[in-house]
C-alpha positions in Angstrom: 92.8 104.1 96.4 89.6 103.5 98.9 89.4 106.2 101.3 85.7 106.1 102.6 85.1 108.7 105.6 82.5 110.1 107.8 82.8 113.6 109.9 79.4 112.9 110.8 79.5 113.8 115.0 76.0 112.8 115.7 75.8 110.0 118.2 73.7 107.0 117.0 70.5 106.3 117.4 69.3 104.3 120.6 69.0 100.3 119.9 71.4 100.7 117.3 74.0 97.5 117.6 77.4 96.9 116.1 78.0 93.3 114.7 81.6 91.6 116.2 82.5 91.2 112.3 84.7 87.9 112.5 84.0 84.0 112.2 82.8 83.5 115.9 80.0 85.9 115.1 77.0 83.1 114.3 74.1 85.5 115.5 73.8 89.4 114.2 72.4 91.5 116.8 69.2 93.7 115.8 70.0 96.8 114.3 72.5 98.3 112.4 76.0 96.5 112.0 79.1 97.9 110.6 82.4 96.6 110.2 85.7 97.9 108.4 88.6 97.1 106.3 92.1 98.1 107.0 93.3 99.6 103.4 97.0 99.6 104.0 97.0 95.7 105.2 94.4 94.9 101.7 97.1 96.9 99.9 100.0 95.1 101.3 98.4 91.7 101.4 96.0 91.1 99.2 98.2 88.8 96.0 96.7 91.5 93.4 97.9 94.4 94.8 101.5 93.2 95.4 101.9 91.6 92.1 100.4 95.4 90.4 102.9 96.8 92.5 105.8 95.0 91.2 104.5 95.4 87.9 103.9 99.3 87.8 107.5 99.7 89.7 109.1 97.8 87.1 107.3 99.9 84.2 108.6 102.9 86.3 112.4 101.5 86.3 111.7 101.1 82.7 110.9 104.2 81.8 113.4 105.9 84.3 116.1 104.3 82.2 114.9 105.3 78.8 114.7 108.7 80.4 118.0 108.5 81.3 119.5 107.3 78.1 118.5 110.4 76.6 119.6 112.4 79.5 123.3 110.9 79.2 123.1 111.4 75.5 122.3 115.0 76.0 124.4 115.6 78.4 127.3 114.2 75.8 126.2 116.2 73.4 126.6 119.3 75.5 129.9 118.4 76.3 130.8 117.8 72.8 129.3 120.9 71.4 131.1 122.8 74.6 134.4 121.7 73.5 134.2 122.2 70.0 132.9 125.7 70.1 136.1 126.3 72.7 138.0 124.8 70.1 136.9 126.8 67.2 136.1 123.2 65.7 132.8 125.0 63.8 134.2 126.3 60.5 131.2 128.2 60.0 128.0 129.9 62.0 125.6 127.5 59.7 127.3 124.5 61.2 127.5 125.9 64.7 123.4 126.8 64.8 122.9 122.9 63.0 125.1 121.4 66.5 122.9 124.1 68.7 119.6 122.7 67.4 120.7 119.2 67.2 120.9 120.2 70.9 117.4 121.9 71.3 115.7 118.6 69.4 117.6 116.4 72.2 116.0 118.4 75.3 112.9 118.4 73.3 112.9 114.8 73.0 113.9 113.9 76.6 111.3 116.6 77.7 108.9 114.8 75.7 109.6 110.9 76.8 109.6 112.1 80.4 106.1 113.7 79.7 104.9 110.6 78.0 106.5 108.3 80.6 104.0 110.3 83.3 101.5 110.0 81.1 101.8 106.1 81.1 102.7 105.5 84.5 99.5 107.8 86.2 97.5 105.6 83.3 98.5 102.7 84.7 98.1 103.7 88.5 94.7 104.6 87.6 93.8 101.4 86.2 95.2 99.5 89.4 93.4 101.5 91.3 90.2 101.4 89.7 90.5 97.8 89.1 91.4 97.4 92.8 88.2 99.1 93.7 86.2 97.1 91.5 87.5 94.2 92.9 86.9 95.0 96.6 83.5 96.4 96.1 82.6 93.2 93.9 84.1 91.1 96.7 82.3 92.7 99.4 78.8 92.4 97.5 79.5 88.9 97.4 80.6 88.2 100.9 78.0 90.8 102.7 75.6 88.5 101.2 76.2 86.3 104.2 77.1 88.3 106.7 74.3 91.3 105.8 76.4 94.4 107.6 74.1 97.7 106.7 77.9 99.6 105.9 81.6 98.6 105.9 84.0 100.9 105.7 87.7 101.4 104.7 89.7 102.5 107.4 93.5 104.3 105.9 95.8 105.8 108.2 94.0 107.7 110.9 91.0 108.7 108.7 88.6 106.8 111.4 89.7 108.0 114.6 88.2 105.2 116.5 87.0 101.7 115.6 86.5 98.8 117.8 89.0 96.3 117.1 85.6 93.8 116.6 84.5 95.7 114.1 87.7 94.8 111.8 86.9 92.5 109.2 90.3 93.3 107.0 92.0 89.8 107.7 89.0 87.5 106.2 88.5 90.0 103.3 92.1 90.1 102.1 91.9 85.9 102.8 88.9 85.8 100.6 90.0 88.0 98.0 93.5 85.9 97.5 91.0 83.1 97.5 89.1 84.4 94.6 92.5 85.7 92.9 94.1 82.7 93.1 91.2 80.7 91.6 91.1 82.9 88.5 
């Protein structure tokens, strides 16, 4: 979702000051100030996210068992044409290609929902995501307002390789952003 990095190596320049981004901070030092939010505690935090995540993994369970269905019918079908061709149950070739295509239109169709149900569901995870984004950047507008940082960053995984613990801002910006949530 918000993967912001930098493989810039240059050091920074002289005078330049990292803020200590958290309540106790009442004074911003000259210079620049950065801080940085920990995506993977927003993600598993922040009221939004979880409830989107319930909601895309139940549309996923839904579709899984739709796909299903028409797997299991398929696969019956297969069966039943199996056994009647073994039995000689066809009196005749016409009937025989009619249970073969009946056959083809079945994979077809399960082919099709499954493509459809991908279709839906990276939809949908787009929408989250880009509405997540949205969200956080919106947010972070609001609340730099006050605290004036010249960048904030998102920090995922091991994409920063070191950040001063200071500098995390993730547990006042998932607390404001429940805030906000909640009061919509």
């Amino acid at each position: 979702p918000l993967c912001l990095s930098s493989c810039d190596k240059k050091e920074a320049p002289k005078g330049t000051a990292v803020v200590v981004a958290n309540q106790e901070a009442a004074v911003k030092p000259a210079g620049n100030s950065i801080a940085y939010v920990e995506v993977d505690s927003l993600l598993t935090q922040y009221e939004y996210c979880i409830k989107e995540k319930a909601n895309l993994e139940a549309k996923s369970k839904q579709y899984e068992a739709q796909i299903n269905a028409k797997m299991v019918q398929l696969q019956k079908a297969t069966a039943e044409f199996q056994q009647k061709v073994q039995s000689g149950a066809f009196t005749s070739q016409a009937q025989g290609e009619a249970a073969q295509q009946r056959l083809v239109r079945l994979q077809q169709e399960g082919a099709k929902l499954q493509q459809e149900a991908q279709q839906k569901m990276l939809k949908a995870q787009e929408k989250f995501n880009k509405t997540l984004r949205d969200s956080v950047q919106s947010f972070l507008k609001d609340y730099n307002k006050d605290m004036h940082f010249d960048m904030i960053i998102s920090k995922q995984g091991d994409n920063v390789l070191y950040a001063n613990e200071k500098l995390d801002i993730t547990r006042e910006v998932v607390n404001g952003m429940n805030k906000r949530y909640q009061s919509k």
